[in-house]
C-alpha positions as CSV (number, residue, x, y, z in Angstrom):
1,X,-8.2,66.5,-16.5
2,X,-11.1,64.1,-17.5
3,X,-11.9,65.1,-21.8
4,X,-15.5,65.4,-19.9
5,X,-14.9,68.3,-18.1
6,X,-13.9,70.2,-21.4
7,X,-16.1,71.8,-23.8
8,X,-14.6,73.2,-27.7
9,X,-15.3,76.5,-28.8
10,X,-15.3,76.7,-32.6
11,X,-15.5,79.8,-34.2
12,X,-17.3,79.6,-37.7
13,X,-19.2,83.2,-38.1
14,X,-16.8,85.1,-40.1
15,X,-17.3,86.2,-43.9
16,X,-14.2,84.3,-45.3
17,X,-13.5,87.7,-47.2
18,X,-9.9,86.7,-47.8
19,X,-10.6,83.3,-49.3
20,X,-13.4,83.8,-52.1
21,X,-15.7,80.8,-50.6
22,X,-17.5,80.3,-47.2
23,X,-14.7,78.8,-45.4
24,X,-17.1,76.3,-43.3
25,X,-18.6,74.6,-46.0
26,X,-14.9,74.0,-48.2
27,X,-14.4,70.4,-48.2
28,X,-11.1,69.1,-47.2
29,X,-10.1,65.3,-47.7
30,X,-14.1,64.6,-48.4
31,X,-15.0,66.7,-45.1
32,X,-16.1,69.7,-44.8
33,X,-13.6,72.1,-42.6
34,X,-16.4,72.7,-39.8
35,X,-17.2,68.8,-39.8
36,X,-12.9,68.0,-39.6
37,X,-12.9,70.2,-36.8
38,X,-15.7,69.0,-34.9
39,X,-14.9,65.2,-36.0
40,X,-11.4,66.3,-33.9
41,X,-12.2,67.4,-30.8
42,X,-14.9,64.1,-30.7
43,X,-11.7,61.6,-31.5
44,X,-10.0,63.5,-28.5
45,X,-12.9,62.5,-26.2
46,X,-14.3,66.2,-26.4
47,X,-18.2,65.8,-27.0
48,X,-19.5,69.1,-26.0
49,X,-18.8,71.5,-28.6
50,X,-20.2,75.0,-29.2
51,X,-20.0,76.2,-32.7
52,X,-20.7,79.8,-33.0
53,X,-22.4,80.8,-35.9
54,X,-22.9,84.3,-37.7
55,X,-22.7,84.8,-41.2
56,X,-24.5,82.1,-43.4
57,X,-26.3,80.6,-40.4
58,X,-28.9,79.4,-41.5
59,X,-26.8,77.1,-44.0
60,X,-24.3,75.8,-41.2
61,X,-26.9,74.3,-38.6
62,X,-28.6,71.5,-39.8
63,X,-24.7,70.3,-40.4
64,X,-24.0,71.1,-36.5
65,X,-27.0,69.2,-35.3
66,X,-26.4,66.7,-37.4
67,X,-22.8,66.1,-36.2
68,X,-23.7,66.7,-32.3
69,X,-23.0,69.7,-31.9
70,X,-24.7,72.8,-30.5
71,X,-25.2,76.3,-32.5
72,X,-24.3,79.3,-30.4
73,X,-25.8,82.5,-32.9
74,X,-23.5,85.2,-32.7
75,X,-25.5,88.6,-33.5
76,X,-22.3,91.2,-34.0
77,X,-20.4,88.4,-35.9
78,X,-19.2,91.6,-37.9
79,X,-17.8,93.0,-34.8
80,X,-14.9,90.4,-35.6
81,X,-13.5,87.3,-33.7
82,X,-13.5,88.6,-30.1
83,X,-17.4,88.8,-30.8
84,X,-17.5,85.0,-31.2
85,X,-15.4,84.2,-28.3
86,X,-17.4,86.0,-26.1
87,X,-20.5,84.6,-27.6
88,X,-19.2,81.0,-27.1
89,X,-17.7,81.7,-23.7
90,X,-21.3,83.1,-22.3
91,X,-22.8,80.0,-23.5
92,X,-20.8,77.5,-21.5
93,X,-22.7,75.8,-18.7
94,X,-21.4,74.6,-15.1
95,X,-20.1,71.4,-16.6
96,X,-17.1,73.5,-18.1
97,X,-13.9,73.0,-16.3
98,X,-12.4,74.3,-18.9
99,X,-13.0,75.4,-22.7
100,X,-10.9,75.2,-26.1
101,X,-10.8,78.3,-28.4
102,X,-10.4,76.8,-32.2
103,X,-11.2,78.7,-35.3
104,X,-12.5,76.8,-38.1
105,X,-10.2,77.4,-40.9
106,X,-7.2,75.5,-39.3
107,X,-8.9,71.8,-40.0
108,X,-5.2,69.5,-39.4
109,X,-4.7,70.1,-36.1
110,X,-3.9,66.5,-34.9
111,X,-5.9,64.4,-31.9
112,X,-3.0,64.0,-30.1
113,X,-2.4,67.5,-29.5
114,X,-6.2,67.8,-27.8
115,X,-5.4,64.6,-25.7
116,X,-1.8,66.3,-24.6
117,X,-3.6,69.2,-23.8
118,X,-6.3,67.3,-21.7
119,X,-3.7,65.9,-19.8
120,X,-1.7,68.3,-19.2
121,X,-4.7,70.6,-17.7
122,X,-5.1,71.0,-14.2
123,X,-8.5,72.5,-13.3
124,X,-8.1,75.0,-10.3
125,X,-4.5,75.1,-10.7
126,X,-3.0,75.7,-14.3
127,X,-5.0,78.8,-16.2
128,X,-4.0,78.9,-20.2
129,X,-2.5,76.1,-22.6
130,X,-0.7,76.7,-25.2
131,X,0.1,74.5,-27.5
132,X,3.5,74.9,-29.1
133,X,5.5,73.6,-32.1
134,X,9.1,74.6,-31.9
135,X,9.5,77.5,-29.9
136,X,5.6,79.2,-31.6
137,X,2.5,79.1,-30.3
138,X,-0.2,78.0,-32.4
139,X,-4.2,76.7,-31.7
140,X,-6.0,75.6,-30.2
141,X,-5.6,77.5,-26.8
142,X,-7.3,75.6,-23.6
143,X,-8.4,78.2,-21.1
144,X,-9.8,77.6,-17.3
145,X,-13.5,78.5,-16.8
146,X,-12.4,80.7,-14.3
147,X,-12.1,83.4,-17.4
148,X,-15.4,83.3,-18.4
149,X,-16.2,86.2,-16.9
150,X,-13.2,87.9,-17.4
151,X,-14.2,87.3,-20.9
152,X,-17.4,88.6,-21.3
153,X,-16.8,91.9,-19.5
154,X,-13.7,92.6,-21.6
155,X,-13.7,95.7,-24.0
156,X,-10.0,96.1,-24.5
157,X,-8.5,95.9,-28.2
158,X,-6.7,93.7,-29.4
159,X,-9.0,90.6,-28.9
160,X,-8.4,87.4,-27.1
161,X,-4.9,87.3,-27.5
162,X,-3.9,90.4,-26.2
163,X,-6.1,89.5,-22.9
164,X,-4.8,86.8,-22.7
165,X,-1.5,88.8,-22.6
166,X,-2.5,90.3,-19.5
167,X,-1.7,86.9,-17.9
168,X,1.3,85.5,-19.1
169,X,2.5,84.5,-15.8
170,X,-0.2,82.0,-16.0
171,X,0.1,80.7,-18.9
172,X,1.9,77.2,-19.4
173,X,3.6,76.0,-23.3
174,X,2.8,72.8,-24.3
175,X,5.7,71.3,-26.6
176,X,3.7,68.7,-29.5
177,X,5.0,67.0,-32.8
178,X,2.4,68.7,-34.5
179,X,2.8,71.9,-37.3
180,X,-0.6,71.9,-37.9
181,X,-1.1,74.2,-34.8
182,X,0.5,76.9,-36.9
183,X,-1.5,76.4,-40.1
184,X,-4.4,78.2,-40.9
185,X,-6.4,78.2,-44.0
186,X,-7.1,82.2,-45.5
187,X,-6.4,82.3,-48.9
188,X,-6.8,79.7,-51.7
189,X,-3.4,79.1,-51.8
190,X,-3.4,78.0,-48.2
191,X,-6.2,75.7,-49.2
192,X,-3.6,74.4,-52.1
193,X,-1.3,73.5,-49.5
194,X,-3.5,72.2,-47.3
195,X,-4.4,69.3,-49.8
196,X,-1.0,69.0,-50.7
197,X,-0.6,68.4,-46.7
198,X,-3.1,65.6,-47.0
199,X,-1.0,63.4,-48.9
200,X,1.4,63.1,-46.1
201,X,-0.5,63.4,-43.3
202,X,-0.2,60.2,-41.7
203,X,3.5,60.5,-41.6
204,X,5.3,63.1,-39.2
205,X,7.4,65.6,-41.0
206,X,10.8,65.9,-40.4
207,X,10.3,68.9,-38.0
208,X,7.8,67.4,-36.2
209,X,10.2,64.2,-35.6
210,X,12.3,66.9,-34.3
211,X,9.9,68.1,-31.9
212,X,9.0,65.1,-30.4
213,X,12.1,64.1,-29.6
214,X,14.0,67.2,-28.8
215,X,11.1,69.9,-27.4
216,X,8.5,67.1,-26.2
217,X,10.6,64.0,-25.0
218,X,13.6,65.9,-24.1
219,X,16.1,63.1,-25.6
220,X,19.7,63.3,-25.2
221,X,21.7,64.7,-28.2
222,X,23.4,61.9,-29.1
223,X,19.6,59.6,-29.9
224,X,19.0,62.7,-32.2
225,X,22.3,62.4,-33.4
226,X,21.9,58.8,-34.1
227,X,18.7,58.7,-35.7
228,X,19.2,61.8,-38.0
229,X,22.6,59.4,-39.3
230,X,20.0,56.6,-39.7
231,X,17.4,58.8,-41.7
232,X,20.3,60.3,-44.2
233,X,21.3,56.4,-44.7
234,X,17.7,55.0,-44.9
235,X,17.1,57.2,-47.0
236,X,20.0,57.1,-49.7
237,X,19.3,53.4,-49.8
238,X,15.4,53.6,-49.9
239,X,16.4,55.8,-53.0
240,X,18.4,53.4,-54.6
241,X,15.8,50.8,-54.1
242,X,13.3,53.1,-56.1
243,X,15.4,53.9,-58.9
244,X,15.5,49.9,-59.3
245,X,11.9,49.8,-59.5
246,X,10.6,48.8,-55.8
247,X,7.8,50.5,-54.3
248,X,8.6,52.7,-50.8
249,X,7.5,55.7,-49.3
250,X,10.3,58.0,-48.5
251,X,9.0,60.0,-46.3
252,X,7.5,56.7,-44.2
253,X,11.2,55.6,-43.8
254,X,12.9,58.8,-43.5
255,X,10.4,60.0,-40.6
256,X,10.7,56.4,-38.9
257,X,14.3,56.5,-38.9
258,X,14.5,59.8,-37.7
259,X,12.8,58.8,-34.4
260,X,13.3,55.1,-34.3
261,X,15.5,55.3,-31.2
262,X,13.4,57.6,-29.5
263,X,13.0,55.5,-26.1
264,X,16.6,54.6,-25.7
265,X,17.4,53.2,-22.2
266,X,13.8,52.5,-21.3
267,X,13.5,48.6,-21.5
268,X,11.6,47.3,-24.3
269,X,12.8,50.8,-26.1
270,X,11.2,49.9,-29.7
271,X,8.3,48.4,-28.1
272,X,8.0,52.2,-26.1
273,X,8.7,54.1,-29.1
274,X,6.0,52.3,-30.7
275,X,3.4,53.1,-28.1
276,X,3.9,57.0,-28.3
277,X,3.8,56.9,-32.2
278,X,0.6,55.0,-31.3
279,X,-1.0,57.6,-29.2
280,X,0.4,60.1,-31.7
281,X,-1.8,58.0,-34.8
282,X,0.9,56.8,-36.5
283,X,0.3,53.1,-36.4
284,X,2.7,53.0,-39.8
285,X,5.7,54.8,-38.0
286,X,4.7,52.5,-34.9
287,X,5.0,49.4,-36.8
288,X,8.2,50.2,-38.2
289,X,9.3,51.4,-34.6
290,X,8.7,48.3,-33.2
291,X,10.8,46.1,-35.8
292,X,13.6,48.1,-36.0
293,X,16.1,46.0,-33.8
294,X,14.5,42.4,-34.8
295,X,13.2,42.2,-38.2
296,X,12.1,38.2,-39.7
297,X,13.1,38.9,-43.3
298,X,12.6,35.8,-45.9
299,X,14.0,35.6,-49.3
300,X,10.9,36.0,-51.0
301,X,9.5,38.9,-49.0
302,X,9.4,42.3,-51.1
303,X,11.7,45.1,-50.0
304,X,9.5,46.9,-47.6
305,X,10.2,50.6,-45.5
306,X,10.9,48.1,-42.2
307,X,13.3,46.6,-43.7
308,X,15.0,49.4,-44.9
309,X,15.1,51.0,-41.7
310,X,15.9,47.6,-39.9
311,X,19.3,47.6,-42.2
312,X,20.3,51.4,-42.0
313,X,20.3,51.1,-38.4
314,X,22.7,48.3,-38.2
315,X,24.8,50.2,-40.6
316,X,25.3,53.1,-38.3
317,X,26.7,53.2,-34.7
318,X,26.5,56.5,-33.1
319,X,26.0,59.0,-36.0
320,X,28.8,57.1,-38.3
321,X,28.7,53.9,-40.9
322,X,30.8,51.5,-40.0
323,X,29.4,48.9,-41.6
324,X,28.1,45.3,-40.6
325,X,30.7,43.7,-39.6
326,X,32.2,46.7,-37.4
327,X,28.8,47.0,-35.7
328,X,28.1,43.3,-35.1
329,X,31.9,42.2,-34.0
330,X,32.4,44.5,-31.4
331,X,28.8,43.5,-29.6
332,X,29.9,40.1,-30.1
333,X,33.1,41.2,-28.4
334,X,31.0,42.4,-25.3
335,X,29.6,39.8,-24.6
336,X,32.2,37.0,-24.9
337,X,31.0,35.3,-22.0
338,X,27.3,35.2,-22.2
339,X,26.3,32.5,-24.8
340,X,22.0,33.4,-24.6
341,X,23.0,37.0,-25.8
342,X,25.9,35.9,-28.5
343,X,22.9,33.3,-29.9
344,X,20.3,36.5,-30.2
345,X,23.2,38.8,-31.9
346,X,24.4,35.8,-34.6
347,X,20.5,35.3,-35.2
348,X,20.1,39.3,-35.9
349,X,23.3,39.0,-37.6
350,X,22.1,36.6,-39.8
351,X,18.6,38.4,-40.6
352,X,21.3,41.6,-41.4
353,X,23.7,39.9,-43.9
354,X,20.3,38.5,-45.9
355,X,18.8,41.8,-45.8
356,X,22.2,43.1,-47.3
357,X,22.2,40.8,-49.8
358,X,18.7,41.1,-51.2
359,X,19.6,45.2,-51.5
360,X,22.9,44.7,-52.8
361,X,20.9,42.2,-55.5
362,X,18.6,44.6,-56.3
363,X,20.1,47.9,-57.0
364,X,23.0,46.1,-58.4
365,X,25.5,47.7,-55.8
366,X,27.5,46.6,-52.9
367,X,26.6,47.8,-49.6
368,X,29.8,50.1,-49.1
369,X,29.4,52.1,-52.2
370,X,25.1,53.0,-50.5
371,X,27.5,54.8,-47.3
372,X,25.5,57.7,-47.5
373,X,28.8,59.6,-46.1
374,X,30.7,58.7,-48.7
375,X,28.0,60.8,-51.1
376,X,28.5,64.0,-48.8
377,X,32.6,63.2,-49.5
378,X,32.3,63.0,-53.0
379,X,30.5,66.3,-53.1
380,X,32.6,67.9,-51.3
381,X,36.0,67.1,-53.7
């Protein structure tokens, strides 16, 4: 489906009872939350969006209009949610194909997840999205204007979702790397953790790596295998590194190793698995990604999270270290007979041993004794 054809329901009429403030109007990152959200669903293509208003108005519409959006008034805000939907649902015009349903306090939902959505849509044929992060089903839902009516004449309990219920067999899951579908912002302690969130954001956690590989891209066990090895090893030498004084983001490397391998047996794999981290917004990942098998590394370069990564990888084959020279022998061993491919393995080889040698210089520790496994052995004794 065409983003045109879809039009985002944002519910902001509530009290925000639980949370102290007007949730709306709570700045997030230098946004406020009803500005992220609408900001979203515009980065995702999505320019018609409804905002249904209720308590406080007056005080919310300027900031709609100002942002392109369009105020729908909801009059029995204090009915609850369901009032809202149904308010935003009667107010969608003949250019809906279809229409999201997004409350405004859950602000870090990513764009990728409205462009998966999108796609996956089929007007006419498929009925409810849900998006879903490891097995749960989060927001926001997509829903074919063929309900509209359906929603406006309900007066069951439960609200949307348990109408919604009535047609499960209708309903499609839509796997995405993203936890933020499940996140949503009542209490100030969930506004704590939001910020904290922030920090990190441009980085995938570790279980979103795990659901883009395993739920979303369906990857055989042995790449997860792989680059969970890779991570554990990245890491324990990105660690080292720090405690010698460089500079790295942990997480950056951890997450890129965890899913650098994620287009395995496509050709040009790195260069694939840099163009879904791409479309996911995560040009830093992607980057890395893209590196990971060929890195240029000069003397004089600082340490850097590619590098890292670059290293780790050639440490491990499978989900074991072997080392440099096991890794780099037996591919040299393969291919015997084919000078072009023994010249671009000695040239990689080379770029290895230097990158081994600057990390062994700083930390002040040879390259055996940063075997992450032998850390897990020497734990266990």
């Amino acid at each position: 489906m065409n983003p045109e054809g879809a039009t985002a329901l944002v519910l902001s009429a509530g009290f925000s009872e639980r949370m102290g403030e007007f949730k709306p109007l709570m700045t997030l990152g230098g946004m406020t939350l009803l500005e992220r959200v609408i900001r979203l669903f515009q980065s995702a293509g999505v320019n018609r969006i409804h905002v249904v208003v209720g308590h406080r108005a007056i005080e919310l519409t300027p900031l709609i209009q100002r942002l392109g959006g369009h105020c729908v008034l909801n009059i029995r805000y204090a009915d609850g949610m369901f009032s809202s939907v149904a308010a935003g649902v009667a107010s969608l015009d003949e250019r809906t194909e279809s229409f999201f349903v997004m409350p405004v306090d859950i602000p870090l939902v990513r764009a990728a997840t409205i462009r998966i959505l999108i796609s996956t849509f089929r007007p006419g044929t498929t009925v409810i999205c849900h998006p879903i992060f490891l097995g749960r089903r989060g927001h926001p839902t997509l829903i074919d204007r063929r309900f509209i009516k359906t929603i406006t004449d309900w007066r069951g309990n439960g609200g949307l979702k348990a109408l919604l219920d009535r047609f499960e067999s209708e309903a499609l899951d839509v796997p995405v790397a993203d936890e933020f579908i499940l996140q949503d912002m009542d209490s100030p302690d969930d506004y704590q953790r939001m910020q904290r969130c922030l920090k990190t954001y441009a980085v995938l956690s570790s279980a979103e790596c795990h659901a883009l590989l395993v739920e979303r891209l369906k990857v055989p066990a042995s790449v997860w295998a792989h680059g969970r090895a890779v991570a554990e090893q990245a890491l324990y030498i990105g660690r080292a590194l720090v405690a010698a004084g460089c500079r790295l983001n942990l997480d950056l490397i951890y997450a890129t190793a965890l899913v650098h391998d994620m287009a395995r047996g496509e050709p040009g794999h790195a260069r694939q698995g840099g163009r879904i981290l791409r479309e996911l917004n995560m040009p830093q990942m992607a980057e890395i990604v893209e590196t990971h098998m060929d890195l240029s590394i000069e003397k004089t370069d600082p340490i850097c999270e590619a590098e890292v990564v670059f290293l780790s990888d050639k440490l491990i084959c499978e989900d074991r270290f072997v080392g440099i020279d096991a890794r780099f022998l037996q591919r040299l061993n393969d291919h015997r007979t084919e000078p072009e491919i023994q010249a671009s393995i000695r040239s990689r080889l080379k770029s290895v041993y230097r990158s081994a040698e600057r990390i062994e210089s700083i930390t002040g520790r040879p390259l055996a004794s940063l075997d992450y496994t032998r850390r897990i052995d020497e734990s266990l004794r």
